[in-house]
C-alpha positions in Angstrom: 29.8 12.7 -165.4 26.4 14.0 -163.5 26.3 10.4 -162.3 29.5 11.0 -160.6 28.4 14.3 -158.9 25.2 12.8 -158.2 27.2 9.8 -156.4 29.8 12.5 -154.6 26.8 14.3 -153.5 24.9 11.3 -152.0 28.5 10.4 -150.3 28.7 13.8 -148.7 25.0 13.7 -147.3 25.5 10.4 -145.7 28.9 11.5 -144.2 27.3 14.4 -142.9 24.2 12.0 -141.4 26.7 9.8 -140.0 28.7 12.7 -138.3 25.7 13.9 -137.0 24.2 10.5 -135.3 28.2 10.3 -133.9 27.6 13.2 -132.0 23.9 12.5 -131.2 25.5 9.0 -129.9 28.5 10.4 -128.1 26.0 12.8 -126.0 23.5 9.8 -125.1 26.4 7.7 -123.8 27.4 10.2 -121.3 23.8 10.5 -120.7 23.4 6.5 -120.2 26.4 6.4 -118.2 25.2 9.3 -115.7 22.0 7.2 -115.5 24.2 4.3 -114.8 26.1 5.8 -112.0 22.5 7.7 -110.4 21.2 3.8 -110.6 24.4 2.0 -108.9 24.3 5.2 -105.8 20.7 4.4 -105.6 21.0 1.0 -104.9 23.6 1.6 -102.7 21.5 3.7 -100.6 18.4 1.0 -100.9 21.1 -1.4 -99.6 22.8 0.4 -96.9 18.7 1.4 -95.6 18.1 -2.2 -95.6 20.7 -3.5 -93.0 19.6 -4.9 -90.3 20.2 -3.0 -86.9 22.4 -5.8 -86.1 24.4 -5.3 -89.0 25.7 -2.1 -87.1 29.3 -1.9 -85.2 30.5 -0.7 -82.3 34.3 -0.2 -82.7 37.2 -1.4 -80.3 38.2 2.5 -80.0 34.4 3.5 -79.4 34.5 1.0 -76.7 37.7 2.1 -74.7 36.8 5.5 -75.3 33.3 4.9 -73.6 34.8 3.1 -70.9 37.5 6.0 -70.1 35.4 8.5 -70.1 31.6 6.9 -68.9 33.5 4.8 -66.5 36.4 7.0 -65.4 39.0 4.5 -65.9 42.2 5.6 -66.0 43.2 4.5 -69.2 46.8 6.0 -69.4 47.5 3.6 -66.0 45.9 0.4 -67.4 49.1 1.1 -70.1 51.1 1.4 -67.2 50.0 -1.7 -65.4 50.3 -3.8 -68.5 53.9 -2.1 -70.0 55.6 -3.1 -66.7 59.8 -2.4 -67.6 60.1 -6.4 -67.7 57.1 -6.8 -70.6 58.8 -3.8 -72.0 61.9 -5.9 -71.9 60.7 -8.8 -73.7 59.3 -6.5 -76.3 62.9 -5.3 -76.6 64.2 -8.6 -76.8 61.9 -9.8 -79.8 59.2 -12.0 -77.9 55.9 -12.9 -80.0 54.1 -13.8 -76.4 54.7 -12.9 -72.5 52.6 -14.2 -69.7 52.3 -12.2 -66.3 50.8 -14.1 -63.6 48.8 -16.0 -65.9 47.7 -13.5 -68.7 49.7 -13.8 -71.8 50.3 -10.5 -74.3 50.5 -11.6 -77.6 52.5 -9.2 -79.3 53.4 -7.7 -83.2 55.7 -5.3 -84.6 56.7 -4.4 -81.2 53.0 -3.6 -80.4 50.9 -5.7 -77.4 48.2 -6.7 -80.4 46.1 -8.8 -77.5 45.7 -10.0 -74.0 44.4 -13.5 -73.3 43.1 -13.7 -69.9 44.6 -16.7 -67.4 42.0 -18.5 -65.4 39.1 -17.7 -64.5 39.6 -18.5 -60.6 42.6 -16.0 -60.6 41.6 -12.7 -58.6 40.3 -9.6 -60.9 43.0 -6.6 -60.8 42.0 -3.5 -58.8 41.6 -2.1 -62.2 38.6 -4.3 -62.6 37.3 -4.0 -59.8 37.4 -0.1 -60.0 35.6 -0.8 -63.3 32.7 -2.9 -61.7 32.5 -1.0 -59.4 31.9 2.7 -61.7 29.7 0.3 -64.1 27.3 -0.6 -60.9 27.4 3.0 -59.4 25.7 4.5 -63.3 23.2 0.8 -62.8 23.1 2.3 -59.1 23.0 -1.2 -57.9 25.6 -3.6 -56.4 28.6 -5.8 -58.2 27.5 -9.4 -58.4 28.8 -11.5 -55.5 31.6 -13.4 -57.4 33.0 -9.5 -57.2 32.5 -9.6 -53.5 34.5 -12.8 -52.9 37.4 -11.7 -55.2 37.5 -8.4 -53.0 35.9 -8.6 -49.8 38.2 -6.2 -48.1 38.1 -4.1 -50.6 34.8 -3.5 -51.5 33.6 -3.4 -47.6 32.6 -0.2 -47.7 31.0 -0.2 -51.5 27.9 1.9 -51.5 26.2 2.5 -55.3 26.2 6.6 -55.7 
């Protein structure tokens, strides 16, 4: 019978071990998993430091923004200019792509999505121009000539600020 209390005993101290080492385990794996996430933000951090400075983006948004306010432009009339009543029409009506005068608006879920420019011979729009114009007064220097021939009238009196 001692053999028996001698075998319960040894049972008991080895279920107590084992519960112990549980625990010791079940703190360690939060510890290895905390060193886990420190190591995958760390190489996150090695990786977005390594980019290459080309790698970095200048938004569509950024760019308008810049142009409206660095360059004046009216960007509430170049809406206007392009969302004449008969694009708006078309838009009502369901069409995918409209071309004015030789510029086609591709558009999606009754949003112009993008304009595709007509050729290249075709005189700039005064909106253009009034951006060529504002881009060589900060350069303080002079539109190239190809502005000059689309606008000669126009740009007669053009004198960088």
């Amino acid at each position: 019978m001692d053999d028996i209390e001698d075998l319960k005993s040894k049972i008991e101290t080895i279920h107590g071990r084992i519960s112990e080492h549980q625990r010791e385990m079940t703190a360690l794996q939060g510890e290895v998993a905390q060193m886990e996430a420190t190591r995958r933000s760390l190489l996150a951090e090695v990786e977005r430091r390594s980019r290459p400075a080309e790698d970095i983006h200048i938004t569509d948004h950024a760019l308008l923004r810049y142009v409206e306010r660095v360059f004046g432009i009216d960007v509430d009339a170049v809406r206007r200019e392009i969302l004449t009543d008969g694009v708006a029409r078309c838009i009502e009506l369901g069409a995918s792509t409209i071309t004015v005068d030789g510029i086609q608006f591709r558009v999606k879920d009754r949003s112009i999505v993008t304009v595709i420019g007509g050729d290249q011979n075709q005189r700039l729009s005064l909106l253009a121009l009034e951006l060529a114009c504002c881009a060589c007064k900060i350069r303080n220097s002079r539109p190239p000539a190809a502005v000059f021939t689309a606008f000669d009238d126009t740009l007669a009196g053009f004198a960088p600020a």
